[in-house]
RODO-2510 file (C-alpha; in nm, 4 decimals, decimal comma):
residues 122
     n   res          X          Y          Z
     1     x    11,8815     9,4854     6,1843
     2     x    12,1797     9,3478     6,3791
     3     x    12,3451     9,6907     6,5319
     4     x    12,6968     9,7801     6,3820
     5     x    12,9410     9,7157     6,6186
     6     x    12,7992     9,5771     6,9609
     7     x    12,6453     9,2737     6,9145
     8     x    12,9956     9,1334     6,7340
     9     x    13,2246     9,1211     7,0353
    10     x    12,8926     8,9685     7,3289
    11     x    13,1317     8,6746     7,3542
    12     x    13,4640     8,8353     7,5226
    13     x    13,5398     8,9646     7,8265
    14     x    13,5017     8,8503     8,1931
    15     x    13,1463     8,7739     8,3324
    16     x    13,1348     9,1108     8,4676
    17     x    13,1409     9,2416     8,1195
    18     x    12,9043     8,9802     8,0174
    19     x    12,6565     9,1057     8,2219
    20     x    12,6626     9,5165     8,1833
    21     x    12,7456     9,4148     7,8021
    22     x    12,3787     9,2281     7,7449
    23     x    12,2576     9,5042     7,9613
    24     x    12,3387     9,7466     7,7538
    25     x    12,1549     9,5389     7,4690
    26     x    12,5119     9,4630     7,2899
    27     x    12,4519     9,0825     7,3098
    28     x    12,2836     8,8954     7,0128
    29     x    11,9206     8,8266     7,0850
    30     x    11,9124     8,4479     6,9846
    31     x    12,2140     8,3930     7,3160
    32     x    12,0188     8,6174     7,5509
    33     x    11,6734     8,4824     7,4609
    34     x    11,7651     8,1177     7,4219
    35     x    12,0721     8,0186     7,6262
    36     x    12,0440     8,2745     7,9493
    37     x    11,6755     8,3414     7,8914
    38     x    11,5502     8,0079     7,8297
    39     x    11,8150     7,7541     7,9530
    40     x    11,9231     7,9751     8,2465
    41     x    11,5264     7,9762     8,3477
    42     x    11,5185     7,6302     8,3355
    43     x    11,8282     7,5583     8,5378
    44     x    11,6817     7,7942     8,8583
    45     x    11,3430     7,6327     8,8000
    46     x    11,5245     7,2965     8,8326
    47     x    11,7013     7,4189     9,1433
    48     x    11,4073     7,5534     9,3299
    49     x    11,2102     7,2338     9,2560
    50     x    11,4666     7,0157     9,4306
    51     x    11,4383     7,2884     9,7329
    52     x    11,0628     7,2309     9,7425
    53     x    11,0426     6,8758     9,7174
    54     x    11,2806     6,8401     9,9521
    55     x    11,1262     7,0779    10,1676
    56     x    11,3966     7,3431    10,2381
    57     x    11,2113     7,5717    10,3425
    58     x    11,6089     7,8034    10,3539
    59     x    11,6552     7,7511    10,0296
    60     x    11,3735     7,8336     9,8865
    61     x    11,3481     8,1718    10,0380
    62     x    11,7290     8,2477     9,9461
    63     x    11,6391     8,1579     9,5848
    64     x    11,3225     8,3924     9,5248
    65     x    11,5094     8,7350     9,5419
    66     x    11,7920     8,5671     9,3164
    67     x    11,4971     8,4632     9,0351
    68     x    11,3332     8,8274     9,1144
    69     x    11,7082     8,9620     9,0120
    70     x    11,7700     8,7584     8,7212
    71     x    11,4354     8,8041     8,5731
    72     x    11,4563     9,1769     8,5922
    73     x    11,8113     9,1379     8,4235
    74     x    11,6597     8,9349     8,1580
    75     x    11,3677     9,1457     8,0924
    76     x    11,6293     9,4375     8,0236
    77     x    11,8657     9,2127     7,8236
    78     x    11,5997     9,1073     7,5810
    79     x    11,4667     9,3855     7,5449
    80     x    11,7763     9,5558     7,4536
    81     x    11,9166     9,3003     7,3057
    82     x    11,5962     9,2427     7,0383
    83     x    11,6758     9,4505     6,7937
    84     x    12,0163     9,2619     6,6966
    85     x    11,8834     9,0052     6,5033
    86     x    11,8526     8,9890     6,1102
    87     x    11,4570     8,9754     6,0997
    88     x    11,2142     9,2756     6,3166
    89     x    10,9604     8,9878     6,3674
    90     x    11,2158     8,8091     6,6165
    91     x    11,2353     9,1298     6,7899
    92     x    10,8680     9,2090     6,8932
    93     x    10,8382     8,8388     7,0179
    94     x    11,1579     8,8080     7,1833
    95     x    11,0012     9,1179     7,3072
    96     x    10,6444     9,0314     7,3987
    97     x    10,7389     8,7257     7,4945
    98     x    10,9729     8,7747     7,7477
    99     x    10,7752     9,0444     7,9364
   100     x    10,4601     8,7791     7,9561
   101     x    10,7128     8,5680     8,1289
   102     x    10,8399     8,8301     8,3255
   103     x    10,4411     8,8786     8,4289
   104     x    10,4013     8,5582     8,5086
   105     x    10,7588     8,5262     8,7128
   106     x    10,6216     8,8198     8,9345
   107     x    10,3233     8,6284     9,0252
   108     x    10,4122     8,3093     9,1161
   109     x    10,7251     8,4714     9,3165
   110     x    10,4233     8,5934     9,5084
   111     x    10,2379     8,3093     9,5473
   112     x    10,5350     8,1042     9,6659
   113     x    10,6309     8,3896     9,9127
   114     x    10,2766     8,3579    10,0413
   115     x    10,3318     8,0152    10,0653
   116     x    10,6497     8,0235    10,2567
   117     x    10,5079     8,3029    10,5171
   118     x    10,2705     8,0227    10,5603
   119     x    10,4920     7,7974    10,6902
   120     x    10,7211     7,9969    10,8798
   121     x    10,3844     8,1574    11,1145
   122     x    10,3011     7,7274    11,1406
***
């Protein structure tokens, strides 16, 4: 299922290129899902908890529109990305999966936003 031809050369190129290139769905699925997806999740996630138990309040509001962007880059990615993997099962969850996330990203953005407007009106 892995498309001829794109998904070969994901690992070249400046970071520029890395980025349009998984946008474009030439990446392989297992990198975009597991290592930017997955790892790269867990790094911001790490970041913003060390900005909210330390209580910068700055920080924390710089970092939601940067999760908001990478999470609608991943979204894409995956999605594009899916179908270059050797079994179609891989693809619907990589698929399904990563919107539920996605879902679930939106929502506590909001929450934390509301959260932060809290603090900022005292």
């Amino acid at each position: 299922m892995i498309q001829a031809g794109t998904a070969q050369n994901s690992g070249r190129g400046g970071p520029g290129n890395f980025l349009a290139r998984y946008w474009r769905g030439e990446g392989l699925l297992w990198r975009i899902y597991w290592l930017y997806g997955v790892l790269g999740s867990l790094v911001l996630a790490a970041i913003f908890a060390a900005a909210l138990l330390g209580k910068a309040f700055a920080v924390q509001q710089v970092l939601l529109p940067i999760v908001l962007a990478y999470t609608a880059w991943i979204v894409v990615a995956v999605w594009r990305c899916a179908p270059n993997t050797r079994k179609e099962l891989y693809t619907h969850l990589a698929r399904g999966l990563t919107v539920a996330w996605a879902l679930n990203v939106v929502m506590l953005i909001g929450f934390l936003q509301l959260e932060l407007v809290a603090v900022y009106a005292g």
